[in-house]
C-alpha positions as CSV (number, residue, x, y, z in Angstrom):
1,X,14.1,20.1,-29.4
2,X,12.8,18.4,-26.2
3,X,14.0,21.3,-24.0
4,X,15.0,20.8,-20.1
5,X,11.5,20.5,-19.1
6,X,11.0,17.1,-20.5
7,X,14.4,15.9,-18.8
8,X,12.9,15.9,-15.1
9,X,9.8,13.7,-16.3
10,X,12.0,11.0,-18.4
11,X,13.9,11.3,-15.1
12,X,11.2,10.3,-13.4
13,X,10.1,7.6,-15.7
14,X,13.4,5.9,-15.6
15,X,13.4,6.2,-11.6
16,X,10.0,4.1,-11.9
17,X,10.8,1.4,-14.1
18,X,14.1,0.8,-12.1
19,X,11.9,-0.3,-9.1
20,X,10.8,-3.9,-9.3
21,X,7.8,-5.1,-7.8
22,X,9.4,-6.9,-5.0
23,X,10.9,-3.5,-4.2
24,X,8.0,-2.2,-3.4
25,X,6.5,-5.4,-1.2
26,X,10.0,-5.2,0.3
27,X,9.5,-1.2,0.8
28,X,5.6,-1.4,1.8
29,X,6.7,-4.5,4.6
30,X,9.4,-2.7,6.1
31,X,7.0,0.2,6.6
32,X,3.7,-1.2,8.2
33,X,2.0,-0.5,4.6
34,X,2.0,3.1,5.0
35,X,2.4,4.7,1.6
36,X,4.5,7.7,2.5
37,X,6.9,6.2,4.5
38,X,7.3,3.3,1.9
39,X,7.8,6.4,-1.1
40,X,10.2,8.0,1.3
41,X,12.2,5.1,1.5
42,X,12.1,4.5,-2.3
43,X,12.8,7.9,-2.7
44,X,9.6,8.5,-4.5
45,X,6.5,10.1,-4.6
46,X,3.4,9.4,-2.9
47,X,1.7,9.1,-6.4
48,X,4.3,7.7,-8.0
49,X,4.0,4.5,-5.6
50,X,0.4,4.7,-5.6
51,X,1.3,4.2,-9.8
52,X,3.4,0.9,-8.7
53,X,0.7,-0.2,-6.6
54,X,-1.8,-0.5,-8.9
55,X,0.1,-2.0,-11.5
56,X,1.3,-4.7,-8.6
57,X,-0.8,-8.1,-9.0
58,X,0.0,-9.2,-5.8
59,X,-1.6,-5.5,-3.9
60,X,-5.0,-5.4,-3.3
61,X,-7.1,-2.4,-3.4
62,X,-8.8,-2.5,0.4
63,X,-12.3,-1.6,-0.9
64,X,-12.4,-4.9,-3.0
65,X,-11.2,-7.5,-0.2
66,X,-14.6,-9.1,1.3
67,X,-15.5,-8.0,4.8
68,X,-15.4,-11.6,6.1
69,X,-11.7,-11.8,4.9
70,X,-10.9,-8.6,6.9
71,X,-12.6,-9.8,9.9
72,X,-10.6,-13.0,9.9
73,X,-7.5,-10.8,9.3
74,X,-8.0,-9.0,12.3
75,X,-9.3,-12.2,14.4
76,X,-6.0,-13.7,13.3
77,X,-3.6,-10.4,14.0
78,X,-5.4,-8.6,16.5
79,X,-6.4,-4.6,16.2
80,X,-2.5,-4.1,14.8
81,X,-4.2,-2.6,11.3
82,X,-0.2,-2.3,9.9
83,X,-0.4,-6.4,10.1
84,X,-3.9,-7.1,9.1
85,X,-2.6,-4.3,6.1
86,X,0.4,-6.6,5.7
87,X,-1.2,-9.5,5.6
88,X,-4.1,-8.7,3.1
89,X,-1.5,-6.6,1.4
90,X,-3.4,-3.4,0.8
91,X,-2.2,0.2,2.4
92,X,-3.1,0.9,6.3
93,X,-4.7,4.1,5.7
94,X,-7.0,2.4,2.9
95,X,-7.5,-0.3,5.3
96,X,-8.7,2.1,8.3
97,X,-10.9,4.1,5.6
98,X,-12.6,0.5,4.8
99,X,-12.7,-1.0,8.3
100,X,-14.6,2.7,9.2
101,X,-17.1,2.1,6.1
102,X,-17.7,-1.4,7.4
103,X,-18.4,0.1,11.1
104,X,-15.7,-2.6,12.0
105,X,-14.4,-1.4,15.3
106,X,-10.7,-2.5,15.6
107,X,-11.5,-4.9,18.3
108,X,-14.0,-6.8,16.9
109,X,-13.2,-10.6,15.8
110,X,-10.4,-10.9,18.3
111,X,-9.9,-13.6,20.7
Protein backbone atom coordinates (compact mmCIF):
# COMPACT_ATOMS: atom_id res chain seq x y z
CA UNK A 1 0.00 0.00 0.00
CA UNK A 2 1.20 3.64 -0.69
CA UNK A 3 0.06 4.82 2.76
CA UNK A 4 -0.95 8.64 3.48
CA UNK A 5 2.57 9.67 3.48
CA UNK A 6 2.99 9.40 -0.21
CA UNK A 7 -0.43 11.39 -0.73
CA UNK A 8 1.10 14.98 0.35
CA UNK A 9 4.17 14.51 -2.20
CA UNK A 10 1.88 13.29 -5.39
CA UNK A 11 0.01 16.30 -4.01
CA UNK A 12 2.69 18.31 -4.48
CA UNK A 13 3.74 16.89 -7.79
CA UNK A 14 0.40 17.56 -9.29
CA UNK A 15 0.49 21.24 -7.81
CA UNK A 16 3.84 21.60 -9.92
CA UNK A 17 2.99 20.31 -13.16
CA UNK A 18 -0.32 22.39 -13.03
CA UNK A 19 1.81 25.65 -13.24
CA UNK A 20 2.85 26.52 -16.76
CA UNK A 21 5.81 28.33 -17.51
CA UNK A 22 4.18 31.57 -18.31
CA UNK A 23 2.81 31.27 -14.77
CA UNK A 24 5.76 31.64 -13.34
CA UNK A 25 7.20 34.73 -15.79
CA UNK A 26 3.71 36.12 -15.03
CA UNK A 27 4.25 35.32 -11.08
CA UNK A 28 8.12 36.33 -11.09
CA UNK A 29 7.03 39.92 -13.10
CA UNK A 30 4.34 40.86 -10.90
CA UNK A 31 6.82 40.45 -7.99
CA UNK A 32 10.07 42.35 -8.90
CA UNK A 33 11.76 38.73 -9.44
CA UNK A 34 11.82 38.03 -5.85
CA UNK A 35 11.40 34.30 -5.32
CA UNK A 36 9.40 34.20 -2.16
CA UNK A 37 7.02 36.56 -2.98
CA UNK A 38 6.52 35.00 -6.56
CA UNK A 39 6.10 31.19 -4.51
CA UNK A 40 3.72 32.95 -2.18
CA UNK A 41 1.63 34.00 -4.80
CA UNK A 42 1.75 30.66 -6.53
CA UNK A 43 1.09 29.25 -3.46
CA UNK A 44 4.27 27.31 -3.48
CA UNK A 45 7.44 26.76 -2.08
CA UNK A 46 10.58 28.56 -2.31
CA UNK A 47 12.18 25.36 -3.68
CA UNK A 48 9.53 24.24 -5.45
CA UNK A 49 9.81 27.54 -7.72
CA UNK A 50 13.42 27.50 -7.57
CA UNK A 51 12.49 23.58 -9.32
CA UNK A 52 10.32 25.68 -12.10
CA UNK A 53 13.01 28.07 -12.57
CA UNK A 54 15.57 25.88 -13.58
CA UNK A 55 13.56 23.94 -15.84
CA UNK A 56 12.38 27.43 -17.42
CA UNK A 57 14.36 28.14 -20.85
CA UNK A 58 13.58 31.52 -20.91
CA UNK A 59 15.24 32.18 -16.79
CA UNK A 60 18.64 32.79 -16.56
CA UNK A 61 20.83 31.79 -13.83
CA UNK A 62 22.55 35.45 -12.81
CA UNK A 63 26.07 33.86 -12.39
CA UNK A 64 26.07 32.91 -16.23
CA UNK A 65 24.81 36.35 -17.74
CA UNK A 66 28.17 38.30 -18.86
CA UNK A 67 29.16 41.28 -16.76
CA UNK A 68 28.97 43.66 -19.76
CA UNK A 69 25.26 42.60 -20.28
CA UNK A 70 24.51 43.44 -16.67
CA UNK A 71 26.23 46.68 -16.89
CA UNK A 72 24.19 47.67 -19.88
CA UNK A 73 21.12 46.46 -17.95
CA UNK A 74 21.63 48.71 -15.33
CA UNK A 75 22.85 51.72 -17.73
CA UNK A 76 19.54 51.11 -19.45
CA UNK A 77 17.25 50.76 -16.04
CA UNK A 78 19.08 52.57 -13.56
CA UNK A 79 20.12 51.07 -9.93
CA UNK A 80 16.20 49.64 -9.79
CA UNK A 81 17.91 45.75 -9.43
CA UNK A 82 13.90 44.32 -9.52
CA UNK A 83 14.05 45.81 -13.34
CA UNK A 84 17.52 45.11 -14.43
CA UNK A 85 16.28 41.36 -12.65
CA UNK A 86 13.24 41.67 -14.84
CA UNK A 87 14.83 42.46 -17.74
CA UNK A 88 17.67 39.86 -17.77
CA UNK A 89 15.14 37.64 -16.22
CA UNK A 90 17.10 36.04 -13.38
CA UNK A 91 15.99 36.44 -9.50
CA UNK A 92 16.89 39.94 -7.67
CA UNK A 93 18.51 38.45 -4.82
CA UNK A 94 20.78 36.27 -7.30
CA UNK A 95 21.22 39.37 -9.20
CA UNK A 96 22.54 41.49 -5.96
CA UNK A 97 24.73 38.32 -4.96
CA UNK A 98 26.40 38.65 -8.67
CA UNK A 99 26.47 42.48 -8.96
CA UNK A 100 28.46 42.17 -5.19
CA UNK A 101 30.95 39.46 -6.74
CA UNK A 102 31.42 41.77 -9.78
CA UNK A 103 32.15 44.80 -7.21
CA UNK A 104 29.47 46.52 -9.43
CA UNK A 105 28.13 49.26 -7.30
CA UNK A 106 24.43 49.93 -8.15
CA UNK A 107 25.18 53.14 -9.58
CA UNK A 108 27.72 52.45 -11.85
CA UNK A 109 26.82 52.56 -15.83
CA UNK A 110 24.01 55.06 -15.24
CA UNK A 111 23.45 58.10 -17.11
Amino acid sequence: AEGLATAPARAARARLSAISGDDVLAAMDRHGWQILRAAQALGISRPSLYKLLAAHPQVRRASAIPEEEIRHALARHGPDVERCASALRTPADALRRRLLALNVALGDGAD
